[in-house]
C-alpha positions as CSV (number, residue, x, y, z in Angstrom):
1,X,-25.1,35.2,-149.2
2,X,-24.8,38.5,-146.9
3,X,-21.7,40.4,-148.3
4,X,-20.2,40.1,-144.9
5,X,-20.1,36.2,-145.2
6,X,-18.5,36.4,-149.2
7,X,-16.4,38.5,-148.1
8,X,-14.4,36.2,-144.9
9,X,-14.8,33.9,-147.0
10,X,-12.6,34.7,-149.8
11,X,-10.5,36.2,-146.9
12,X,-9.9,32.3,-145.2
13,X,-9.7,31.0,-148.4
14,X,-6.7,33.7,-149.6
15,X,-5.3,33.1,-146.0
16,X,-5.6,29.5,-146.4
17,X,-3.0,29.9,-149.8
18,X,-0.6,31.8,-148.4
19,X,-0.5,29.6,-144.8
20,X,-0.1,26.6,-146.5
21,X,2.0,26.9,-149.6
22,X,3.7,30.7,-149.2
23,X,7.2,28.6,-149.7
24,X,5.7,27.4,-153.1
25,X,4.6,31.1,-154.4
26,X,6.4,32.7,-156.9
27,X,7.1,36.4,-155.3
28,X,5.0,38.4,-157.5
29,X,1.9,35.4,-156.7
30,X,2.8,36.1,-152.9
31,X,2.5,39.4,-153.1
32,X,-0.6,39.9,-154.8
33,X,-2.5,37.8,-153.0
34,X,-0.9,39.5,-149.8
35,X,-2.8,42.7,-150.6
36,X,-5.7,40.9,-151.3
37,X,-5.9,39.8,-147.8
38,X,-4.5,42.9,-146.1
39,X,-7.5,44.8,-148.5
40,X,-10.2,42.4,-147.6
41,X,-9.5,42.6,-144.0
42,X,-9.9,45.9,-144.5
43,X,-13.3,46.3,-146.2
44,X,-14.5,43.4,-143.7
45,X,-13.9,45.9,-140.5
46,X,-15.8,48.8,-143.0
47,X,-18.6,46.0,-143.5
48,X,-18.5,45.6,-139.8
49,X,-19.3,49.7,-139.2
50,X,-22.3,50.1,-141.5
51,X,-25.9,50.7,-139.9
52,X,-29.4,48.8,-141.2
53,X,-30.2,52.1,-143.0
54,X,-26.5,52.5,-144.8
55,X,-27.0,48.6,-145.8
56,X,-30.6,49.5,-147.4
57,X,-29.1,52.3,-149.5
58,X,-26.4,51.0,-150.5
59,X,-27.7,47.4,-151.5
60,X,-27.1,47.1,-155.1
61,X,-23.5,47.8,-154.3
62,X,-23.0,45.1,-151.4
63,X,-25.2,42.6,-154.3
64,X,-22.6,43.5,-156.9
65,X,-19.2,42.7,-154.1
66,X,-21.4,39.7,-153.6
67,X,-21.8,38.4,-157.1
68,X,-17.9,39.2,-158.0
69,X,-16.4,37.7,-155.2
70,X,-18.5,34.6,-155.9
71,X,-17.1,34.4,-159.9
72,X,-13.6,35.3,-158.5
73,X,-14.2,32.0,-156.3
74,X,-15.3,30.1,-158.9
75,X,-13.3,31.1,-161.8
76,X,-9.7,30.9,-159.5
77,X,-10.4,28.1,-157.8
78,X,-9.8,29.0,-154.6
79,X,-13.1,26.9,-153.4
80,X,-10.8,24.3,-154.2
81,X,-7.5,25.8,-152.7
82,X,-5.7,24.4,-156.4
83,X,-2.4,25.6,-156.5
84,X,-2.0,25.2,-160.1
85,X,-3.7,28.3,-161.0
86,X,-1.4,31.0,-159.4
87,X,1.8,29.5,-160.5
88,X,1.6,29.9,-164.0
89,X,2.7,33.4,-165.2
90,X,-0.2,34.0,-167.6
91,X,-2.4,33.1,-165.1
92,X,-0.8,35.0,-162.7
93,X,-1.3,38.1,-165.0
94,X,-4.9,37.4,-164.8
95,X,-5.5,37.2,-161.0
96,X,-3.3,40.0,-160.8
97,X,-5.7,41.6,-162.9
98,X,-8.7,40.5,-161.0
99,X,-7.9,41.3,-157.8
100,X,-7.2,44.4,-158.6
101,X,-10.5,45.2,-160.6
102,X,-12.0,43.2,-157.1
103,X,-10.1,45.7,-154.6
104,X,-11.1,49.2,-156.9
105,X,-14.4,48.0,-156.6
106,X,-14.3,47.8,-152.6
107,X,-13.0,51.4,-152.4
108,X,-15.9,52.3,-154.9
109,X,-18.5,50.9,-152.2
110,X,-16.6,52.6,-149.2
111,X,-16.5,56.2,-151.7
112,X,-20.7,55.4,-152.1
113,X,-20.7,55.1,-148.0
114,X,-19.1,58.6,-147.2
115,X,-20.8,60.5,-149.9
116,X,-23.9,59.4,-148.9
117,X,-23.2,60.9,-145.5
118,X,-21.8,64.0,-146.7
119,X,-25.2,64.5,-148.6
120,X,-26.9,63.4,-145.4
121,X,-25.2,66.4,-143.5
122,X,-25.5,68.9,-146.1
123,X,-29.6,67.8,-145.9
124,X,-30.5,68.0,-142.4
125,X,-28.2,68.9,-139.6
126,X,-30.2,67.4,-137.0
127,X,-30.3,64.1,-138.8
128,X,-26.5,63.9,-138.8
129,X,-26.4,64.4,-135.0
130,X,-29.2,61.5,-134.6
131,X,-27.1,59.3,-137.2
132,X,-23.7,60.0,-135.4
133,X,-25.7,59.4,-132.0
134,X,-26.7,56.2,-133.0
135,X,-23.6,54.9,-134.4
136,X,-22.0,55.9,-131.3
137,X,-24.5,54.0,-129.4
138,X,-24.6,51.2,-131.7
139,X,-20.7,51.1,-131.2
140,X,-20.8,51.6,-127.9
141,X,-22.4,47.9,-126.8
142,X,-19.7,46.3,-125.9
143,X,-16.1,48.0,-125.4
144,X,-12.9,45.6,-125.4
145,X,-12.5,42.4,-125.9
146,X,-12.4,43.0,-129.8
147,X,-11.0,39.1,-130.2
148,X,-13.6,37.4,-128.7
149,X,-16.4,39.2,-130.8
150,X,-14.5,38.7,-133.8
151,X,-13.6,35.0,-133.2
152,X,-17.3,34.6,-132.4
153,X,-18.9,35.8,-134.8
154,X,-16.7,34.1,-138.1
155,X,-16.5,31.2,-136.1
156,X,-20.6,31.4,-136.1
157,X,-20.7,32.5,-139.9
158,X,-18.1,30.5,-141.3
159,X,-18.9,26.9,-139.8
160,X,-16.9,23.4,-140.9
161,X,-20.6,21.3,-141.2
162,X,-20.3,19.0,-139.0
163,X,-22.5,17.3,-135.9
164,X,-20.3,20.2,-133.8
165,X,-22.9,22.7,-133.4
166,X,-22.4,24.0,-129.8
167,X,-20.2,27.1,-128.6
168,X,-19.6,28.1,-125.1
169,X,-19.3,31.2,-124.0
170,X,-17.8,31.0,-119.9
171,X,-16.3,32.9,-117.2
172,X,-17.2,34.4,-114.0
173,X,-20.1,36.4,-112.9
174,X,-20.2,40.4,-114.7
175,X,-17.7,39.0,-116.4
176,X,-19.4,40.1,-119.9
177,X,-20.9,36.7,-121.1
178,X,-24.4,37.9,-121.8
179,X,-23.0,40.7,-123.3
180,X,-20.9,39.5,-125.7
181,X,-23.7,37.0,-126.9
182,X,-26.4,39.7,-127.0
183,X,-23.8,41.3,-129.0
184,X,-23.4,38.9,-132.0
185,X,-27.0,37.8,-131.4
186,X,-28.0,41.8,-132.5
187,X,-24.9,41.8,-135.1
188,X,-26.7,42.9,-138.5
189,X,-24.1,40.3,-140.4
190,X,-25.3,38.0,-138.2
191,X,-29.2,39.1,-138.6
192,X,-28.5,38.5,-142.8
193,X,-27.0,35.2,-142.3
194,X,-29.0,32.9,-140.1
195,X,-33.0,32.3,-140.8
196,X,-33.8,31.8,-137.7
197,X,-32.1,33.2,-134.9
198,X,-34.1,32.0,-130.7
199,X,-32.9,34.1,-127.3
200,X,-33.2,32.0,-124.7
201,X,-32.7,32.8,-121.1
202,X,-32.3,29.5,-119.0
203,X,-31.0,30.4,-115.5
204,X,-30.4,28.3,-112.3
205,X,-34.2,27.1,-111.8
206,X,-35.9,26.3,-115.2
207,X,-36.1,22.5,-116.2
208,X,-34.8,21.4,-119.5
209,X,-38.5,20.7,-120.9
210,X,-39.1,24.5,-120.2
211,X,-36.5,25.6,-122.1
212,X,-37.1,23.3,-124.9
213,X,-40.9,25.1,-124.6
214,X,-39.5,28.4,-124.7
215,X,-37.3,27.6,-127.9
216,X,-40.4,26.0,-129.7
217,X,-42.5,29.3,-128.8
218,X,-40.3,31.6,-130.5
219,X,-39.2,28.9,-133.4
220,X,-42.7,28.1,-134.3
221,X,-45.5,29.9,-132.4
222,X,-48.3,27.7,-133.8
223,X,-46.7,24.5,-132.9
224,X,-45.8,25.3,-129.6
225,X,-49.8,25.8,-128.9
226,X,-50.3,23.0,-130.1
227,X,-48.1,21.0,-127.9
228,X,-48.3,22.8,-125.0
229,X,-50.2,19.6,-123.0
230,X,-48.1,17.2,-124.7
231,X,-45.3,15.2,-123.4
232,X,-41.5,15.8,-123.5
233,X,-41.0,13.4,-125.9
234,X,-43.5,15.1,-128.3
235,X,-42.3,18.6,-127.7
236,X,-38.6,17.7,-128.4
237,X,-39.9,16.4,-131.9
238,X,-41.8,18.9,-132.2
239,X,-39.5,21.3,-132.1
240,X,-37.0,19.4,-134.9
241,X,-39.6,19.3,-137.2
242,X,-39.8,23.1,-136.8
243,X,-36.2,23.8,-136.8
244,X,-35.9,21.5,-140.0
245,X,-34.0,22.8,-143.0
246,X,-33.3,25.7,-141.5
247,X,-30.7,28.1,-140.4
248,X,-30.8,28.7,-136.8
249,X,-28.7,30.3,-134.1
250,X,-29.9,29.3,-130.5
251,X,-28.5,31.3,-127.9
252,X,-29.0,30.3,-124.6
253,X,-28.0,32.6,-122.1
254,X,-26.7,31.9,-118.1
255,X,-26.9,27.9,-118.4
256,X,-26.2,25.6,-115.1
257,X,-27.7,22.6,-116.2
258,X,-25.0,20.2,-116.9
259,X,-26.9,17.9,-118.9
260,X,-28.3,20.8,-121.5
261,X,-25.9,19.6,-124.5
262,X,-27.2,16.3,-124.8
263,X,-30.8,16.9,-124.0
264,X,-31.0,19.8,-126.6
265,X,-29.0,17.7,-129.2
266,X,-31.6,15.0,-129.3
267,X,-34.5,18.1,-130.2
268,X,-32.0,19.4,-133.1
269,X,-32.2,18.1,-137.0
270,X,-29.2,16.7,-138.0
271,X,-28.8,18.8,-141.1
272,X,-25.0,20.1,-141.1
273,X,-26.0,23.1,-142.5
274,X,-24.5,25.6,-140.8
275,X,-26.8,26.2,-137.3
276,X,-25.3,27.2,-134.4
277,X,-26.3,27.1,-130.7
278,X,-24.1,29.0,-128.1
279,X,-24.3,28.9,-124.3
280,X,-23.2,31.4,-121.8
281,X,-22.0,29.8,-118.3
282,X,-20.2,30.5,-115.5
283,X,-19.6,26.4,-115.2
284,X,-16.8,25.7,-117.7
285,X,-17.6,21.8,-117.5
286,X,-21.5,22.4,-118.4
287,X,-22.1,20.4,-121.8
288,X,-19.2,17.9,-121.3
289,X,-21.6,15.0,-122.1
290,X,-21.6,16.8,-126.2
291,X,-18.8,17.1,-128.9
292,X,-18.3,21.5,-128.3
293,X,-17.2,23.4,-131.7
294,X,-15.8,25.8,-129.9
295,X,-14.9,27.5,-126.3
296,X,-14.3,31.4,-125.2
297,X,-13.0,31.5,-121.8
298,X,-13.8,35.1,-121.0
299,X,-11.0,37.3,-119.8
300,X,-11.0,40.6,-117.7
301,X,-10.2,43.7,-119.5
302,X,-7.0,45.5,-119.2
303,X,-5.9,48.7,-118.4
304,X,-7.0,50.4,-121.5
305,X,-10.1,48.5,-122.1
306,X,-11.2,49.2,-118.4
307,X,-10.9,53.0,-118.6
308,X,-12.3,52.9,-122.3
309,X,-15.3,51.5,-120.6
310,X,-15.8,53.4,-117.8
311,X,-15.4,56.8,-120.2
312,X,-17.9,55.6,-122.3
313,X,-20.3,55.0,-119.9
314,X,-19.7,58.5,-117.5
315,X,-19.3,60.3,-120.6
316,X,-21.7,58.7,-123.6
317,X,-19.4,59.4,-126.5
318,X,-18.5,62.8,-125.1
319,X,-14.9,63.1,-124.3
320,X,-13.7,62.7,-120.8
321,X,-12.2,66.8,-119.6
322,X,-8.2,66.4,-119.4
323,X,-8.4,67.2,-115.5
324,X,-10.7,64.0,-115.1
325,X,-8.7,61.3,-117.0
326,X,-5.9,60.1,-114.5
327,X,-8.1,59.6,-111.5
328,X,-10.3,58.4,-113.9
329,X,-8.0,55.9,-115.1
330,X,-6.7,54.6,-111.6
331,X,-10.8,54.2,-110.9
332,X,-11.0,52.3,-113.9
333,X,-7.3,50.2,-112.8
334,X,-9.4,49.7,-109.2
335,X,-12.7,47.7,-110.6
336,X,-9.6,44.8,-111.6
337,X,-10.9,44.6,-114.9
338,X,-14.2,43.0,-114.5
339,X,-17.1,45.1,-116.1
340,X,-20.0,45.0,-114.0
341,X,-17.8,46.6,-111.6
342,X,-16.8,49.3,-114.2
343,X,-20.2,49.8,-115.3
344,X,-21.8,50.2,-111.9
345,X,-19.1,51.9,-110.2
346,X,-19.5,54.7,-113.7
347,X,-23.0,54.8,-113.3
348,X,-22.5,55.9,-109.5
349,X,-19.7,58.5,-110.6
350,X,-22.3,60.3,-112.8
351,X,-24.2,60.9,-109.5
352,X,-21.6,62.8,-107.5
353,X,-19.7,65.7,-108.1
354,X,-16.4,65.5,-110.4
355,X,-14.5,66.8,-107.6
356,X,-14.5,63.6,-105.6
357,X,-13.0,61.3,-108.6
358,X,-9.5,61.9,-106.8
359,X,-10.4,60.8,-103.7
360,X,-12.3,57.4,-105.1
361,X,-9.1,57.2,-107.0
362,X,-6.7,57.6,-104.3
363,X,-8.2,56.3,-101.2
364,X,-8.5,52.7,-100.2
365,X,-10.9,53.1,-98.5
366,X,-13.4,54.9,-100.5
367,X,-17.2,54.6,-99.4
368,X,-18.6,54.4,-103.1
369,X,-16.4,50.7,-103.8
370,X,-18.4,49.5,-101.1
371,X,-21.6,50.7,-102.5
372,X,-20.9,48.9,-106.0
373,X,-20.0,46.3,-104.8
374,X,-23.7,46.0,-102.6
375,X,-25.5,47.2,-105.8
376,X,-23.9,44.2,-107.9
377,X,-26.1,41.0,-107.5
378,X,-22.8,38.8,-107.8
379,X,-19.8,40.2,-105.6
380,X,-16.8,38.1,-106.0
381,X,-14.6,37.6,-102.6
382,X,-11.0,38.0,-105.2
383,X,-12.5,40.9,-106.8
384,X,-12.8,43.0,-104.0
385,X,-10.3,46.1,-104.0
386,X,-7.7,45.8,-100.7
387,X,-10.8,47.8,-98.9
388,X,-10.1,48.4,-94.5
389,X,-12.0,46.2,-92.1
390,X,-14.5,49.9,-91.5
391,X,-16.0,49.3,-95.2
392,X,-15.6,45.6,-95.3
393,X,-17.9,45.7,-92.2
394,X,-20.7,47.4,-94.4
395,X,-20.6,44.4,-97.2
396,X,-24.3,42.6,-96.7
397,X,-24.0,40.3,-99.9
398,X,-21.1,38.2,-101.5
399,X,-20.3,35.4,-103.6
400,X,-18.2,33.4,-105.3
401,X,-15.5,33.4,-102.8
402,X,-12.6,31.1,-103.6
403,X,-10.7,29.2,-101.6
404,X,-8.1,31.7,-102.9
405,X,-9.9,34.9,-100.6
406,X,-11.7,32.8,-98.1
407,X,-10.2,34.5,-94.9
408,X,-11.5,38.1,-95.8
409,X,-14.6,36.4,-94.4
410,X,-13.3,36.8,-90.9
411,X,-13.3,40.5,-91.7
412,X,-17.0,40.8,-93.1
413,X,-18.8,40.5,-89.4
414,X,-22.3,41.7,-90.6
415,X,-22.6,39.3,-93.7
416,X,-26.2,38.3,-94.1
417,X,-26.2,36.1,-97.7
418,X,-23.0,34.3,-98.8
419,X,-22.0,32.4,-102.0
420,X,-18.9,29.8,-101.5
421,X,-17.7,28.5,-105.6
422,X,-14.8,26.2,-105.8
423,X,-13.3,24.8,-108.5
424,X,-11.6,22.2,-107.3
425,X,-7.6,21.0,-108.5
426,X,-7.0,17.4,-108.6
427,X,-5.7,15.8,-105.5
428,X,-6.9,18.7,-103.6
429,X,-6.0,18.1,-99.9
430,X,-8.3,21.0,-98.0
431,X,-11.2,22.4,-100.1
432,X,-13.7,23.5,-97.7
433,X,-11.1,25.8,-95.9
434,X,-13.9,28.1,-96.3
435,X,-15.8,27.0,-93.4
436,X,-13.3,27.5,-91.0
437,X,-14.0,31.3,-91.2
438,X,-17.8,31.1,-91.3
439,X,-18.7,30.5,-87.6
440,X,-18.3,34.4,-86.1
441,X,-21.5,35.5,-89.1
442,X,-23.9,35.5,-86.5
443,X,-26.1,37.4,-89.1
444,X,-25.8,35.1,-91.9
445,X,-29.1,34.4,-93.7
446,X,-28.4,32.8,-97.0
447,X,-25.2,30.3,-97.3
448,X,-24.6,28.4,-100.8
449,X,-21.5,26.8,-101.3
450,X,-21.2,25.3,-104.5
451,X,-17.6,22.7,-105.3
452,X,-18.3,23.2,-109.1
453,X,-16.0,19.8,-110.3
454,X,-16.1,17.2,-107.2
455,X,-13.6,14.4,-107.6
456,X,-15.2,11.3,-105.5
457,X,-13.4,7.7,-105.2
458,X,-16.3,5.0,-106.2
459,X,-17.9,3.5,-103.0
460,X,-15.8,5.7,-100.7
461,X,-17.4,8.6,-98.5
462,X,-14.4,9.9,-97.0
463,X,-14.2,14.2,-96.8
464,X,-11.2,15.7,-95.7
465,X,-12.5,17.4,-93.0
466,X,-15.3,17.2,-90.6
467,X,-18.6,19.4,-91.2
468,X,-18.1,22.6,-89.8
469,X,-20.9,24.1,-87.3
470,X,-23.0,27.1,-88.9
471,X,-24.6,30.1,-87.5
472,X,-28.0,29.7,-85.9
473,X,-29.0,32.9,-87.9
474,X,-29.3,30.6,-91.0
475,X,-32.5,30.3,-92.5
476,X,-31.4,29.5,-95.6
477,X,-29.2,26.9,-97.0
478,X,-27.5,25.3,-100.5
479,X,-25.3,23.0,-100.9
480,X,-23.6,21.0,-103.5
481,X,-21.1,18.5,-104.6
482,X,-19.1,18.4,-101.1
483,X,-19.4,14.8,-100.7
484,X,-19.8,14.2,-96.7
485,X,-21.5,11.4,-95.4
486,X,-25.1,11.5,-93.9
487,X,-23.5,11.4,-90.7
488,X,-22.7,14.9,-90.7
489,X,-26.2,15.9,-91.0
490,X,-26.3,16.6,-87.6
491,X,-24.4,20.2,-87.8
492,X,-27.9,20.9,-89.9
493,X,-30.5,19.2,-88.1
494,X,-30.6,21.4,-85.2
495,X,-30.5,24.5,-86.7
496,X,-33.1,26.1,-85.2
497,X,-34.2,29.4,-87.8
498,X,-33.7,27.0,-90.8
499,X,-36.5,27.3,-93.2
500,X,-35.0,26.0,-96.9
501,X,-32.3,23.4,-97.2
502,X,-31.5,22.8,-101.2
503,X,-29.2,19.0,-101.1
504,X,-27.5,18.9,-104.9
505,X,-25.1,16.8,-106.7
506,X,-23.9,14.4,-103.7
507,X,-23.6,17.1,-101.3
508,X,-24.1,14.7,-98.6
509,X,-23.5,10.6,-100.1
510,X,-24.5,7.3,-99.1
511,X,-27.6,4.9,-99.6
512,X,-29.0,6.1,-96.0
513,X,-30.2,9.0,-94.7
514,X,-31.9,8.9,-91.4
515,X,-33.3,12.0,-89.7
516,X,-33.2,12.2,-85.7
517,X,-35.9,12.7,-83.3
518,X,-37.0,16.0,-83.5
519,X,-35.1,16.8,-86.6
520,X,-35.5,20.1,-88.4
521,X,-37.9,22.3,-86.1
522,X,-38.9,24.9,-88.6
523,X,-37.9,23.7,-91.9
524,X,-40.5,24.6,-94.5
525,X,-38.7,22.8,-97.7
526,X,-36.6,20.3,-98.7
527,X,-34.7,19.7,-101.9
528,X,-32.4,16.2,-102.9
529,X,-31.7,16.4,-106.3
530,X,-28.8,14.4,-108.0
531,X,-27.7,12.1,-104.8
532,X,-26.9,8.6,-104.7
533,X,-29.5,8.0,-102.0
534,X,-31.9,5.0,-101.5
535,X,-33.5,5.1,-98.5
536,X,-35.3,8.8,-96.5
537,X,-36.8,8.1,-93.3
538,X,-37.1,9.8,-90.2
539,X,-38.2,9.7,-86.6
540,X,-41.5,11.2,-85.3
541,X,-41.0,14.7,-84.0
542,X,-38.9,15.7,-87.3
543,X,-39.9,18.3,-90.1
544,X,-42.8,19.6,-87.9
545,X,-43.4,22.8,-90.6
546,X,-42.7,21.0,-93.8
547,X,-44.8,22.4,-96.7
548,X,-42.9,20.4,-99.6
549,X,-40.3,17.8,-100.3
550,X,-38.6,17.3,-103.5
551,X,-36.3,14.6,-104.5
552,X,-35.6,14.8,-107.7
553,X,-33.3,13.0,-110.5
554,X,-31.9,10.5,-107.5
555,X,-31.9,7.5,-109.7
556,X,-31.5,5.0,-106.9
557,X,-33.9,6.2,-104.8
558,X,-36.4,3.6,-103.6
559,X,-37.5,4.0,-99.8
560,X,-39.3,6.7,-98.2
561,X,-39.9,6.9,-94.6
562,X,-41.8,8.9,-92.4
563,X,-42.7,9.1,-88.8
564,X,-44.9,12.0,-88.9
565,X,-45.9,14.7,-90.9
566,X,-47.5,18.3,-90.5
567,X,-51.3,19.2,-91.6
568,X,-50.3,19.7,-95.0
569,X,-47.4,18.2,-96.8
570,X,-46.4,18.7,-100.4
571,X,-44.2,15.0,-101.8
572,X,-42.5,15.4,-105.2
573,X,-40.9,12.3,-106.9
574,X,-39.1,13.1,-110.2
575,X,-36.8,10.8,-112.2
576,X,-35.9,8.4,-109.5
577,X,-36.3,4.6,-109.4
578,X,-39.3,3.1,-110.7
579,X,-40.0,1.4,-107.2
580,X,-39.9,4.6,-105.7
581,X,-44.1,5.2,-106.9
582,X,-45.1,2.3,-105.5
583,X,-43.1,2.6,-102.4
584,X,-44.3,6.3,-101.3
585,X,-47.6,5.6,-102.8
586,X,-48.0,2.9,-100.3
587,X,-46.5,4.5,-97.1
588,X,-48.4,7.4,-97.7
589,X,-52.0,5.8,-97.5
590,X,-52.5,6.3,-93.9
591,X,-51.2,10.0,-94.4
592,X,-53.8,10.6,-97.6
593,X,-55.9,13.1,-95.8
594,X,-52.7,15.5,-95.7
595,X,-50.4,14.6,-98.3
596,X,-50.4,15.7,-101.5
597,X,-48.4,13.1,-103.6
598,X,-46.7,13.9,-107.4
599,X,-44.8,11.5,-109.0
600,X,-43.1,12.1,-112.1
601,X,-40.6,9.8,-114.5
602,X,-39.7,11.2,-118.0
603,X,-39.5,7.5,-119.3
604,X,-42.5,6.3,-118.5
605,X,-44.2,5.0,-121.5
């Protein structure tokens, strides 16, 4: 047992006592135990502080906390929580008496700590700066947000066994997810604890047998190459026989895959011993479909915690000069608390001369806001400072707009890729209210517009508003949950630069989808994934440059129809109804000199 882990534990278990039966407790029993907590806490923040090499010297006195905490346990009873013991006044005398000898001995360890780094200074100079750089580096991973980390990590170490083995970790883009799970991943309590600890990175595009592949690699190297031609259904066992009697932690990092819970879950041993798996997400409703332990809804950072951030990262543990701080502060107050912004928009300060801080602080307008926010991959329309329509004009990339911050699109004329999120309230009357401040982007590449928690009425394609009409500039195009019918199709079709149309989650719904003459001049790909669609078919002249069609998880999908197809066509069937092979197979005879056909079910036998 790592002393970090004996030592919350006898915390919870004291903080359990005085919760539940404080009315109970004599006063001198309540007080006692009172300072036990209040000193535990105490040496479990110290614990918290100490470096690999300060744990490796100090060992045998981190062993000895270990083994007296564990007789304490087992000799009071608190394992048990039975009350008994500290209401009786001899036995009172003797906890007294123990927690006491249990408390000097904690100051004894912390004494150890700094006379070993006095003795380290007096040795070598140059290794005290390199220590106190690294602590300061070590330290300086992740500021704010102290009460997530900490109800992370004990939540992690100190487990109630049960089936519950997921944690999520969500919130919006830079928001600090990764972070904070790269975080406890690196903790050193957190190294000590858990056997076996997997990184995972999943991201929009890999398939849940990939991940499952990358987990196995890293789990058990040996097995994985092994496996590596087998099926899903062999890989998934696998990789539970590998993670068998074991303690893992599986972190799997920027998930969108709805369905990862309960496809992971079925790969897992059911050993209730502790493991942990935690996702990152900026989808608060991935992993429904699985019994959560727990949830972290990440929050921005405050006022302090924003310039605290940005100091540390212009400054690297050096303080800030007093002239700097209060333009330095209202810089910090203009990022809105989300810390990618912080940490780019510091990183860009370190670049110009300290005499311009003022001005980025005290002008609206500033030129370097607009430059974060087009170094940033993910610019979120209600993050955006209250910049004029001059430096809005400059944006090229942003996403996640909300509903919320839609019309500051009318003011972003030379747009070229957008991102639409919208997390849609029950009973919503106008969602897509986006759209109707889309049609001026005449430079608009790249549109995705993601509604992240569709409500549909069974059998009933009904939107609330008609398609809108895009910009012919679009070569690029993703869609997801809006729900129209296949009627509105046509506001697509013609668009004559398209080259990539992604259809997910009943983006467009019904069983029909037929594709008009001359349909689709110059797209290259096509992806339906997740749509209640039976029957594709089109009219000759249509999809004249296809290279590859995908249709993919579409589980009524049956019929596929085409008039014509270009020289050389790509057709790729996954998860959909088990007429669908035949079908294609068979329409696609008289096209076999140009089609490449794949056709792919995960329960086939």
């Amino acid at each position: 047992m790592a002393v970090y882990v004996a030592v919350l534990y006898l915390h919870s278990r004291i903080s359990n006592v005085i919760e539940r039966v404080d009315v109970l407790l004599p006063p001198p029993s309540l007080k006692i135990l009172e300072f036990a907590e209040k000193e535990l806490k105490s040496f479990r923040n110290f614990v918290e502080r100490l470096d690999s090499k300060s744990r490796e010297r100090m060992t045998a006195s981190l062993l000895g906390i270990i083994d007296t905490i564990e007789a304490y346990v087992n000799e009071y009873g608190f394992m048990y929580l039975d009350m008994n013991i500290i209401l009786e006044v001899e036995r009172y005398e003797d906890l007294s008496r123990g927690i006491h000898s249990l408390v000097e001995q904690l100051k004894e360890v912390e004494k150890e700590y700094y006379t070993l780094q006095e003795d380290a200074q007096k040795e070598v100079v140059s290794s005290s700066s390199s220590l106190s750089s690294s602590r300061a580096v070590s330290k300086s991973k992740m500021v704010g947000l102290c009460d997530h980390r900490r109800l992370l990590k004990d939540a992690l170490i100190f487990p109630r066994l049960t089936d519950n083995i997921f944690f999520s970790i969500f919130g919006m883009a830079g928001i600090g997810k990764t972070t904070l799970a790269r975080e406890i991943f690196e903790d050193l309590d957190i190294i000590e604890w858990f056997e076996c600890r997997v990184w995972v990175t999943a991201g929009r595009e890999r398939t849940l047998e990939e991940i499952t592949e990358d987990i196995l690699a890293q789990v058990d190297p040996e097995a994985h190459k092994t496996l590596m031609g087998g099926s899903e259904e062999e890989k998934s066992e696998g990789l539970k026989e590998s993670l068998k009697d074991k303690l893992f932690l599986i972190v799997l990092d920027d998930v969108w895959n709805q369905s990862v819970g309960a496809y992971l879950q079925s790969s897992f041993p059911n050993d209730q011993n502790g493991s942990q798996v935690v996702l990152t997400t900026r989808l608060k409703y991935v992993g429904l479909d699985v019994n959560w332990k727990g949830f972290i809804d990440m929050r921005l950072l405050d006022k302090e915690e924003s310039w605290d951030l940005l100091r540390q990262k212009v400054f690297v543990g050096d303080s800030c000069p007093p002239h700097l701080e209060d333009p330095g502060k209202k810089i910090a107050e203009k990022c809105d608390g989300l810390p990618l912004t912080i940490v780019t928009i510091a990183d860009l300060l370190t670049k110009v001369p300290q005499s311009l801080w003022i001005d980025v602080a005290t002008k609206r307008k500033h030129k370097l806001f607009v430059d974060v926010y087009n170094q940033i991959s993910q610019v979120r329309g209600y993050d955006l400072p209250n910049l004029g329509d001059t430096s809005l004009q400059e944006l090229i990339t942003l996403s996640d707009v909300t509903t919320r911050s839609c019309t500051i699109l009318s003011r972003v004329s030379n747009l070229k890729k957008l991102g639409i999120k919208i997390e849609l309230a029950p009973n919503a009357t106008y969602p897509l209210c986006c759209f109707d401040h889309i049609s001026h982007l005449t430079n608009l590449k790249s549109l995705r517009c993601v509604i992240v928690n569709p409500f549909f009425k069974l059998g009933v394609v009904s939107p609330v508003l008609s398609f809108p009409c895009f910009s012919f500039s679009l070569k690029k195009v993703s869609l997801s949950g809006m729900g129209y019918p296949w009627e509105e199709m046509s506001k697509i079709v013609s668009l004559p630069n398209l080259k990539v149309l992604k259809l997910r989650f009943n983006a467009f719904r019904g069983p029909e989808w037929e594709v008009e003459e001359n349909g689709f001049p110059n797209l290259q790909a096509l992806l339906v994934e997740d749509i209640d669609l039976v029957k594709l078919k089109w009219a000759h002249g249509s999809f004249n440059c296809l290279k590859v069609l995908r249709i993919k998880h579409c589980y009524k999908f049956e019929e596929l129809h085409f008039g014509d197809l270009p020289k050389i066509c790509e057709i790729e069937i996954v998860d959909c109804s088990p007429l669908t092979e035949w079908h294609v197979k068979n329409n696609a005879l008289k096209y076999s000199y140009r089609v490449r056909l794949f056709v792919r079910s995960s329960w086939k036998l």
